[in-house]
C-alpha positions in Angstrom: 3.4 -14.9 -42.0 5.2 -16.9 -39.6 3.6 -16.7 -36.1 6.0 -17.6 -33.0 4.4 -20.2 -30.6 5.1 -20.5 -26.9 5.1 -23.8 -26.9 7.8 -25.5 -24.2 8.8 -22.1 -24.0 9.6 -20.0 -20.9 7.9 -17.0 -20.7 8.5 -14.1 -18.6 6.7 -10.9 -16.4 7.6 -8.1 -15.0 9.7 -9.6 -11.7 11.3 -11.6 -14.0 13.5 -8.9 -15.5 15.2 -6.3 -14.6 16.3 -3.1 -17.1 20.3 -2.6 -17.8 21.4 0.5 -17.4 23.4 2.4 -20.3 24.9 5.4 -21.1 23.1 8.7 -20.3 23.5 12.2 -21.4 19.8 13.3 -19.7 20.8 16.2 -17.8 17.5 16.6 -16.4 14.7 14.0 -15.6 12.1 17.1 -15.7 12.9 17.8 -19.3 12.4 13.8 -20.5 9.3 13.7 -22.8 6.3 11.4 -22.8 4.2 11.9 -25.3 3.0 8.5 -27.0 0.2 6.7 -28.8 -2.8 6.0 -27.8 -4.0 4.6 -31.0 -3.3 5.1 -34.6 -4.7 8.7 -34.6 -4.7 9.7 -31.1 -1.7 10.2 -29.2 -1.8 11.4 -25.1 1.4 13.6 -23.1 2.1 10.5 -20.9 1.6 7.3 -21.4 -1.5 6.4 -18.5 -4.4 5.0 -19.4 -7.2 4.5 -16.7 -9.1 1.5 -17.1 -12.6 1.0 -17.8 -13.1 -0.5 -14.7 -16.2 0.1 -12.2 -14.3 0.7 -9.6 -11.8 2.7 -11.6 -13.0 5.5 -14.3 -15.9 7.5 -14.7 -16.1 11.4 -15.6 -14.4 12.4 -12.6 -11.4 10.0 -13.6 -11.2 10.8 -17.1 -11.1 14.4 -16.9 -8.3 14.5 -14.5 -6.3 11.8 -16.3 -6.9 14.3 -19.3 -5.9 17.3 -17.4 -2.5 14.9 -16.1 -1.9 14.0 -19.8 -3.1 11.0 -20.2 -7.0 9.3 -20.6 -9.4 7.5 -19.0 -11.7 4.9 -20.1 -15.5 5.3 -19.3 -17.1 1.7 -17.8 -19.6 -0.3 -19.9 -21.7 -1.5 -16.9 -24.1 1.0 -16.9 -27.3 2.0 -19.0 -26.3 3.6 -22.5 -27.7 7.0 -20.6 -26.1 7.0 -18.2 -22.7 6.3 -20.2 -23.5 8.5 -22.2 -23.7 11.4 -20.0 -20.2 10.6 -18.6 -18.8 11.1 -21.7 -20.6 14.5 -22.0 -19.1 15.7 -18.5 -15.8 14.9 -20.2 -16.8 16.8 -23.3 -18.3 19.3 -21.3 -14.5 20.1 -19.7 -12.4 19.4 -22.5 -13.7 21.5 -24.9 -13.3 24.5 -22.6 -9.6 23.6 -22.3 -8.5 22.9 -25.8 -8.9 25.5 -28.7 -9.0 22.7 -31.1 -11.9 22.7 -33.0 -12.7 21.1 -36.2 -15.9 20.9 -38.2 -14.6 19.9 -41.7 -15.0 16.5 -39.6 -18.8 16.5 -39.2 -19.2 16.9 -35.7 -19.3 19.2 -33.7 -18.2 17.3 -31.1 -14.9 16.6 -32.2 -12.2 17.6 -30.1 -8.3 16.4 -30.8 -7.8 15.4 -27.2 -8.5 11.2 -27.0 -12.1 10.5 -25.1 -12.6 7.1 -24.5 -14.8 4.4 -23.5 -16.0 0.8 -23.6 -18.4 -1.4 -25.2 -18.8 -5.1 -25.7 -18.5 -7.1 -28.6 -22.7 -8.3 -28.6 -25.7 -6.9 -27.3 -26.4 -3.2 -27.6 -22.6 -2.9 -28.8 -23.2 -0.7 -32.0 -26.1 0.9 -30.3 -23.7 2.0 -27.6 -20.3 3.0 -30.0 -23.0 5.4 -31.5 -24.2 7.1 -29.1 -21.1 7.9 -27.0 -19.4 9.1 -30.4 -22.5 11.0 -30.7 -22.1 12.5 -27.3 -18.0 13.1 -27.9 -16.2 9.9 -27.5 -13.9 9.4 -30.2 -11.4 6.2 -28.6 -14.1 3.2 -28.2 -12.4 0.1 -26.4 -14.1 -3.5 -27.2 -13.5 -4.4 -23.9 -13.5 -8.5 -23.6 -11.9 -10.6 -21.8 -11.0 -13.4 -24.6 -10.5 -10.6 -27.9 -9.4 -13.6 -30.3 -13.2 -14.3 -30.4 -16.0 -14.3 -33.8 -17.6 -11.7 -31.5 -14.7 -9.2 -31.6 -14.2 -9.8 -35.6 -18.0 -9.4 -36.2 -17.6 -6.2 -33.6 -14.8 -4.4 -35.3 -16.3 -5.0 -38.9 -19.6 -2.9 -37.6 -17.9 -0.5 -35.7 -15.6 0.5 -38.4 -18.4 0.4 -40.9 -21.3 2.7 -38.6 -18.9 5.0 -36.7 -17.2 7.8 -38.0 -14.0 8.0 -39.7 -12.2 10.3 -36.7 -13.1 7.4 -34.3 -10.4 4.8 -33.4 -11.2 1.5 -32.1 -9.4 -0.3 -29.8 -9.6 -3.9 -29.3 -8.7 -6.9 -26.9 -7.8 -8.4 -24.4 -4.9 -10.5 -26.4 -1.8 -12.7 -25.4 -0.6 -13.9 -29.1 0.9 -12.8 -32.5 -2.1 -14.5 -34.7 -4.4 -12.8 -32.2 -2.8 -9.7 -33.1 -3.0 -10.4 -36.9 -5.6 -11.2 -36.6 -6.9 -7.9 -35.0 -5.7 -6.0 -37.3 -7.0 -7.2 -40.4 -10.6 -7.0 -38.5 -9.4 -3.5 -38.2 -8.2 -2.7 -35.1 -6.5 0.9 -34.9 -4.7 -0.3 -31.4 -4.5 -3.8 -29.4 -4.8 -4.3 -25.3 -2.5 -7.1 -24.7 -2.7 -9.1 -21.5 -4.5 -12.3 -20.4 -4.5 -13.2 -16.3 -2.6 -10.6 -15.4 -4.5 -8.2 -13.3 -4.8 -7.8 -9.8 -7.9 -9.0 -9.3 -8.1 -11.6 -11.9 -8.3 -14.8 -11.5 -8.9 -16.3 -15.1 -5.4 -18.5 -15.0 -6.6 -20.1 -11.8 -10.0 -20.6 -13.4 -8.9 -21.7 -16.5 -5.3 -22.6 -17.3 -5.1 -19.9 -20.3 -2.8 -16.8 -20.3 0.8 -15.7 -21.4 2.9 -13.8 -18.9 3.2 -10.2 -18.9 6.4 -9.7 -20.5 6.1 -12.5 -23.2 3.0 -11.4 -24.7 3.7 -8.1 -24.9 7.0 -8.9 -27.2 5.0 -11.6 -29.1 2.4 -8.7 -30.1 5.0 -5.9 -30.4 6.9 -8.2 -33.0 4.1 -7.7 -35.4 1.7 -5.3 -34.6 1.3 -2.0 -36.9 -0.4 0.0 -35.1 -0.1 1.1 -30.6 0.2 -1.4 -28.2 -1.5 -1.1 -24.7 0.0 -3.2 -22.0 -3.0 -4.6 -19.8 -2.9 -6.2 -15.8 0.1 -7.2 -13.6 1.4 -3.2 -13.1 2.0 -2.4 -9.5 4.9 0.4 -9.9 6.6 2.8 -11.7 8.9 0.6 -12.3 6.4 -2.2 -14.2 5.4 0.6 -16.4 9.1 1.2 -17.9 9.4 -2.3 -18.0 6.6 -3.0 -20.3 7.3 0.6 -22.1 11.1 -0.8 -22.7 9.5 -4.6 -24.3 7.8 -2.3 -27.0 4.0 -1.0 -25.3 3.3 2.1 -26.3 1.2 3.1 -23.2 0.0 0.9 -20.3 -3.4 0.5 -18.3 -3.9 1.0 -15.1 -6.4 -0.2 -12.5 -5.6 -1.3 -9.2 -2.8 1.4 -9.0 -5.5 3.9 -9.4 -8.5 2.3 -8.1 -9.2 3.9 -4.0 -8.4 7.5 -4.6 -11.0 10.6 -4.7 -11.6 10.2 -8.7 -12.7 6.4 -8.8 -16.5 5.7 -8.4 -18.1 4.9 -5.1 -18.3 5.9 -2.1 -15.4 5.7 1.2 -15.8 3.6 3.5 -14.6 4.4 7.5 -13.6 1.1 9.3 -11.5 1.1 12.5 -8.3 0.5 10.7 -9.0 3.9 8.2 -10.4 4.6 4.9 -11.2 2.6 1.8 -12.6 2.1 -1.3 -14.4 -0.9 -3.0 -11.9 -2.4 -5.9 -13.2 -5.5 -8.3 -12.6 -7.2 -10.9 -14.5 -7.2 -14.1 -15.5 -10.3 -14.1 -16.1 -10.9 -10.5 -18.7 -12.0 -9.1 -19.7 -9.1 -6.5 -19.2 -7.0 -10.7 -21.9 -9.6 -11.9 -24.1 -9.4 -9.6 -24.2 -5.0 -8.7 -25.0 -5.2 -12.7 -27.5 -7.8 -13.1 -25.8 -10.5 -14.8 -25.8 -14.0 -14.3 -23.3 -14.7 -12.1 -21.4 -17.6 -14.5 -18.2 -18.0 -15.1 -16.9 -16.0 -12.7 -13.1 -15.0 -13.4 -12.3 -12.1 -11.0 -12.2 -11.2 -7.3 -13.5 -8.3 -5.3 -11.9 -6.2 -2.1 -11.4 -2.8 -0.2 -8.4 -0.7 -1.2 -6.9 1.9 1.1 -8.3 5.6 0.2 -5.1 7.3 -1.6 -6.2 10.6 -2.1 -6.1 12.6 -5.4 -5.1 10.1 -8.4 -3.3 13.6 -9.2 -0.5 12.4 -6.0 -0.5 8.8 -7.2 -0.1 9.6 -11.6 2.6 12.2 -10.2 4.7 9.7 -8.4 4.5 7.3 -11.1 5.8 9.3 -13.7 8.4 10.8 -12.1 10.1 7.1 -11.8 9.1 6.2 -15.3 11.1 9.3 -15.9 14.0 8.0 -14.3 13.7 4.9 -15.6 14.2 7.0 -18.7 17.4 8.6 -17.4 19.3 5.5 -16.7 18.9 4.1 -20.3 19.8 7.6 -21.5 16.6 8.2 -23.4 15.1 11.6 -23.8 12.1 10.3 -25.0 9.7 6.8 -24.9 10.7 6.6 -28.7 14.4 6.3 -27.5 13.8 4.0 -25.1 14.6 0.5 -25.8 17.4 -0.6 -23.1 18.5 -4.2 -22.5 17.3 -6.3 -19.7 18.2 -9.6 -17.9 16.3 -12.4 -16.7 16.5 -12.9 -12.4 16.7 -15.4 -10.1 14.2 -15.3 -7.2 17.5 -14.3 -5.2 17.3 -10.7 -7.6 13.8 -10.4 -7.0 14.5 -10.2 -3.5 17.9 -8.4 -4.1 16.0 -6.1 -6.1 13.5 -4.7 -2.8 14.2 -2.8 0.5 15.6 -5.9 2.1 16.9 -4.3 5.5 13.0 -3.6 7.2 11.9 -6.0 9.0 
C-alpha cells in the first residue's frame, strides 16, 4: 500500500469549501433518507453522534439522541459504576421501545439499536468494555486523543479478544491513511477522524500536530473499509453535509449540543441569562473535576448559552443537512457525493449574512 503524505501540501476545512450544486429531482426534502453507519454492524436513522464528552452525553443525552435517530456516547470520567448504570438507564428505555430481541446472541441484553460508550486505551480499559457490554453497551469508543498509539493497538487486540462478538469497537482520534491502516488491521470496526479540530481544543496551539478537517477526512476515506466518523470543527448544518459529502459516514458532535436540557450539569443564572458549563476533554478545569494530574493540558473550558431541548437543536440540523441533500439531488447519504470548490477568504465572507451590522 501506498500511503499519501501531506507533506508541502495544502490542506483544507470546512470554510475552506463550499458544495456545488447539481441537478435535483428531490421533490420533497421530508422524504430524503438518512439512515447510515455507525460502525460495521450498527447502523443509526440519522447520522448524529453525541460525543462522549462531560459536558455533553450521559443517559439523558443518549436516550433522546436514540429516540431522534441517532446515538450518544456515555463519558469515561466517571467510576465504572457509575458508567455503568448510565448505560442501564439507556437499556432500561430502549428495550421498551424496540421489539428486537435476540438471545441466539448470548445476552440478554442485546438489543439491535447502537448503545455506546467510552473507554481508554490503559488502566481499567478491559475492566470497563466488560462491564458496560455486560450492562447493554454494544458500540465501545477507545476514546484518545493521539489513536495512532501502542496503547490503542494493544487496546483493540484485548477488546476484540474479551468482548463479545455482537460488540463493535470504535477507535481514534486519527488524522492519516497509515493511521487508518493501521486501525484496521488492529481491528477496528469504525475510525473517529480528526486531530485539533474541536471547539475547545487547543492541541495544535499546544503542539504543532493536526490535519485540517477536510483533508483528513479524505485521506482516511481513501482507504478505510469500514464507517468513518468525522470528529471537531462542526458548527452548522451546513459543516455536517460538508464532511458527509468528503466521504464520513456520520459526524460527532459536541459543542453544538453541549448547553441544552440533556447535557450533564447543572444551569447556571447570571445577569446576562442562562448557561451551561462546556470543556474540553483535555482541559484542565476536565483534569482537575476528575482527579487527574493536571499535565499536558490540551483543551479549554467555558459557559455556553442554555438551548433548550437538544430535540430543537438535532431538528434544525437535519433539516439543512436535508437540504443540503436536495441541492445535489440525492435522496439519500449513499447518493450524496456532490463536487465542491476551494474559497477565497472573500467567499467565506460572501458565503454569510453580510448585510447586519
Amino acid at each position: 500500500m501506498n500511503y499519501t503524505h501531506n507533506y508541502n501540501k495544502t490542506s483544507l476545512t470546512y470554510d475552506d469549501i463550499t458544495l456545488c450544486p447539481s441537478y435535483s429531482e428531490v421533490e420533497s426534502r421530508t422524504k430524503i433518507e438518512l439512515s447510515t453507519k455507525l460502525s460495521t454492524n450498527y447502523t443509526i436513522r440519522v447520522p448524529l453522534v453525541a460525543s462522549c464528552m462531560d459536558t455533553v452525553c450521559e443517559s439523558d443525552m443518549a436516550i433522546k439522541m436514540a429516540e431522534l435517530g441517532g446515538v450518544g456516547c456515555i463519558h469515561r470520567f466517571m467510576s465504572i459504576e457509575d458508567q455503568v448504570r448510565e448505560v442501564s438507564k439507556v437499556l432500561y428505555v430502549i428495550k421498551k421501545t424496540t421489539s428486537v430481541e435476540d438471545t441466539s446472541r448470548l445476552s440478554l441484553n442485546f438489543v439491535s439499536t447502537p448503545i455506546m460508550a467510552a473507554v481508554g486505551a490503559n488502566g481499567d480499559y478491559l475492566e470497563r468494555a466488560l462491564e458496560l457490554t455486560n450492562a447493554g453497551a454494544n458500540v465501545i469508543l477507545i476514546d484518545v486523543a493521539h489513536g495512532h498509539h501502542k496503547f490503542v493497538k494493544d487496546a483493540l487486540g484485548q477488546l476484540k479478544q474479551n468482548l463479545p462478538y455482537w460488540v463493535d469497537v470504535i477507535a481514534g482520534n486519527i488524522a492519516t491513511q497509515r493511521a487508518a491502516m493501521d486501525l484496521m488491521d488492529w481491528g477496528a470496526d469504525g475510525l473517529r477522524v480528526g486531530i485539533g479540530g474541536g471547539s475547545l481544543c487547543s492541541t495544535r496551539v499546544q503542539t504543532g500536530f493536526g490535519v485540517p478537517n477536510i483533508s483528513s477526512i479524505q485521506q482516511v476515506v481513501e482507504v478505510a473499509n469500514v464507517p468513518v466518523m468525522a470528529d471537531g470543527g462542526i458548527r452548522s448544518s451546513g459543516d455536517i453535509a460538508k464532511a458527509i459529502a468528503v466521504g464520513a459516514d456520520n459526524v460527532m458532535l459536541g459543542s453544538l449540543l453541549a448547553g441544552t436540557k440533556e447535557s450533564p450539569g447543572n444551569i447556571i443564572e447570571n445577569g446576562d441569562g442562562l448557561y451551561k458549563r462546556y470543556r474540553g476533554s483535555a482541559s484542565r478545569e476536565t483534569k482537575t473535576i476528575h482527579g487527574q494530574v493536571a499535565r499536558n493540558v490540551e483543551g479549554e473550558s467555558t459557559i455556553v448559552p442554555f438551548k433548550g431541548g437538544v430535540e430543537f437543536v438535532v431538528e434544525g440540523l437535519l433539516d439543512g443537512l436535508r437540504s443540503a441533500l436536495s441541492y445535489a439531488g440525492a435522496s439519500n447519504l449513499a447518493n450524496f457525493w456532490p463536487e465542491y470548490v476551494v474559497v477565497t477568504q472573500s467567499g467565506v465572507n460572501e458565503a454569510r449574512p453580510h448585510l447586519i451590522y
